[in-house]
C-alpha positions, 0 to 999 in steps of 0.5 A, a space after each residue: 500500500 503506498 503512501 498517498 492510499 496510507 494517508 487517505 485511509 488514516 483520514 478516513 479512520 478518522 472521520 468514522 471516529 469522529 462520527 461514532 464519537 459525535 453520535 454517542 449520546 453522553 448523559 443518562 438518568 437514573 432509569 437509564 443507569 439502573 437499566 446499565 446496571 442490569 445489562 452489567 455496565 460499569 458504574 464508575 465513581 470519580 469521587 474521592 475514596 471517603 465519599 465513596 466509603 460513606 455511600 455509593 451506588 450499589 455495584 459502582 468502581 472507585 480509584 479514588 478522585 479521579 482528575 488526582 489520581 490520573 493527572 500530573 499535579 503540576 502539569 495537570 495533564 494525564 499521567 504516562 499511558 502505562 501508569 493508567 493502564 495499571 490502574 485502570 486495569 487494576 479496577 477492570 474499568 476497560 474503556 471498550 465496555 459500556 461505562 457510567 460515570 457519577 459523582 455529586 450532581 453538577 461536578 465536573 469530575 464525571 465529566 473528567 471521567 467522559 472525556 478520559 474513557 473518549 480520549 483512551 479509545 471508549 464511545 460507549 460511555 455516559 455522565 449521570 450528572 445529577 450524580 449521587 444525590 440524585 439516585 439516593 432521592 429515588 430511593 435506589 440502592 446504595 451501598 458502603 461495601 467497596 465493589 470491585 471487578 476482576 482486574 484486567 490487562 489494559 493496551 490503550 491507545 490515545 484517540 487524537 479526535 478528542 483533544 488538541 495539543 498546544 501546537 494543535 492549538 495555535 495552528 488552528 487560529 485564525 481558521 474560520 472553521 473552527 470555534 473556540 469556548 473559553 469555560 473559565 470565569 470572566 475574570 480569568 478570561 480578562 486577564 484579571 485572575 493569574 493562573 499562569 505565568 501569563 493571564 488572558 484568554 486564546 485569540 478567538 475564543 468565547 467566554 461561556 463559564 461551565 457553571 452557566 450548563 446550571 439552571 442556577 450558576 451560582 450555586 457553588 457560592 451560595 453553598 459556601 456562604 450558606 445561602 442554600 443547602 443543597 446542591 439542587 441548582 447544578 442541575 442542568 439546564 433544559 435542552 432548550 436553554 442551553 440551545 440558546 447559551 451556544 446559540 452563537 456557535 456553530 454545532 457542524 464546526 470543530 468545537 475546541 473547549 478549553 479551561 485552566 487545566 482541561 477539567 472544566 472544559 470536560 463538562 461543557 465539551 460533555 454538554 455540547 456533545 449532548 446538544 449534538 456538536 458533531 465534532 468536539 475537542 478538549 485543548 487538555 493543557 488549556 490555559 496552564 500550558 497555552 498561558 506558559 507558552 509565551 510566544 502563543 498569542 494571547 488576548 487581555 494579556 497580563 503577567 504573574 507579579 512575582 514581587 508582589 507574591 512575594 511581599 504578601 507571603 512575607 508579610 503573611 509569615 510575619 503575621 504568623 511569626 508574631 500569632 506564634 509568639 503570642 501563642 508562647 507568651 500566653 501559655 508561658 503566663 498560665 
C-alpha cells in the first residue's frame, strides 16, 4: 500500500471516529443507569475514596478522585499511558465496555471521567450528572461495601479526535472553521485572575463559564456562604436553554473547549456533545500550558507579579511569626 492510499485511509479512520464519537449520546438518568446496571455496565465513581466509603451506588468502581489520581499535579495533564493502564486495569474499568460515570450532581469530575474513557479509545460511555444525590432521592440502592471487578490487562491507545495539543492549538487560529469556548470565569478570561505565568484568554475564543450548563450558576457560592443547602441548582439546564447559551456557535464546526487545566472544559465539551456538536475537542493543557507558552498569542494579556507574591507571603509569615509568639507568651503566663 503506498503512501498517498496510507494517508487517505488514516483520514478516513478518522472521520468514522469522529462520527461514532459525535453520535454517542453522553448523559443518562437514573432509569437509564439502573437499566446499565442490569445489562452489567460499569458504574464508575470519580469521587474521592471517603465519599465513596460513606455511600455509593450499589455495584459502582472507585480509584479514588479521579482528575488526582490520573493527572500530573503540576502539569495537570494525564499521567504516562502505562501508569493508567495499571490502574485502570487494576479496577477492570476497560474503556471498550459500556461505562457510567457519577459523582455529586453538577461536578465536573464525571465529566473528567467522559472525556478520559473518549480520549483512551471508549464511545460507549455516559455522565449521570445529577450524580449521587440524585439516585439516593429515588430511593435506589446504595451501598458502603467497596465493589470491585476482576482486574484486567489494559493496551490503550490515545484517540487524537478528542483533544488538541498546544501546537494543535495555535495552528488552528485564525481558521474560520473552527470555534473556540473559553469555560473559565470572566475574570480569568480578562486577564484579571493569574493562573499562569501569563493571564488572558486564546485569540478567538468565547467566554461561556461551565457553571452557566446550571439552571442556577451560582450555586457553588451560595453553598459556601450558606445561602442554600443543597446542591439542587447544578442541575442542568433544559435542552432548550442551553440551545440558546451556544446559540452563537456553530454545532457542524470543530468545537475546541478549553479551561485552566482541561477539567472544566470536560463538562461543557460533555454538554455540547449532548446538544449534538458533531465534532468536539478538549485543548487538555488549556490555559496552564497555552498561558506558559509565551510566544502563543494571547488576548487581555497580563503577567504573574512575582514581587508582589512575594511581599504578601512575607508579610503573611510575619503575621504568623508574631500569632506564634503570642501563642508562647500566653501559655508561658498560665
Amino acid at each position: 500500500m503506498n503512501r498517498l492510499m496510507l494517508g487517505s485511509l488514516s483520514i478516513f479512520l478518522i472521520h468514522i471516529a469522529q462520527i461514532a464519537h459525535a453520535a454517542s449520546p453522553t448523559l443518562a438518568d437514573d432509569r437509564y443507569v439502573a437499566e446499565a446496571i442490569a445489562r452489567n455496565a460499569i458504574i464508575w465513581d470519580v469521587r474521592p475514596a471517603d465519599a465513596y466509603a460513606a455511600g455509593h451506588i450499589a455495584g459502582a468502581v472507585n480509584i479514588g478522585d479521579a482528575p488526582r489520581v490520573l493527572r500530573d499535579e503540576n502539569t495537570e495533564d494525564f499521567i504516562a499511558t502505562d501508569r493508567i493502564e495499571k490502574v485502570l486495569g487494576a479496577a477492570g474499568l476497560d474503556p471498550k465496555r459500556e461505562i457510567i460515570v457519577y459523582g455529586s450532581r453538577g461536578s465536573w469530575n464525571p465529566y473528567f471521567g467522559l472525556y478520559t474513557v473518549q480520549y483512551f479509545g471508549g464511545s460507549n460511555v455516559r455522565v449521570y450528572h445529577e450524580g449521587i444525590e440524585d439516585w439516593t432521592a429515588a430511593g435506589r440502592a446504595v451501598s458502603s461495601e467497596a465493589s470491585r471487578l476482576a482486574p484486567i490487562a489494559l493496551k490503550l491507545e490515545v484517540n487524537p479526535t478528542v483533544a488538541v495539543t498546544t501546537k494543535e492549538m495555535v495552528e488552528r487560529l485564525n481558521n474560520p472553521n473552527v470555534q473556540i469556548v473559553d469555560a473559565r470565569t470572566p475574570k480569568e478570561f480578562v486577564g484579571e485572575d493569574i493562573r499562569a505565568i501569563r493571564g488572558g484568554h486564546i485569540p478567538g475564543a468565547i467566554n461561556i463559564p461551565y457553571e452557566q450548563n446550571w439552571v442556577d450558576p451560582e450555586t457553588a457560592g451560595k453553598l459556601a456562604r450558606k445561602q442554600v443547602s443543597s446542591n439542587a441548582g447544578m442541575s442542568l439546564k433544559s435542552v432548550d436553554d442551553l440551545k440558546r447559551l451556544y446559540s452563537k456557535l456553530d454545532p457542524g464546526k470543530e468545537t475546541i473547549v478549553y479551561c485552566q487545566s482541561g477539567v472544566r472544559a470536560s463538562e461543557t465539551a460533555g454538554v455540547l456533545q449532548h446538544l449534538g456538536f458533531s465534532n468536539v475537542k478538549v485543548y487538555d493543557s488549556s490555559w496552564l500550558g497555552y498561558g506558559n507558552t509565551l510566544d502563543a498569542p494571547a488576548e487581555n494579556v497580563t503577567f504573574f507579579n512575582v514581587g508582589l507574591l512575594n511581599s504578601r507571603l512575607t508579610a503573611l509569615q510575619n503575621r504568623l511569626d508574631e500569632l506564634e509568639k503570642e501563642l508562647a507568651e500566653a501559655k508561658a503566663k498560665k
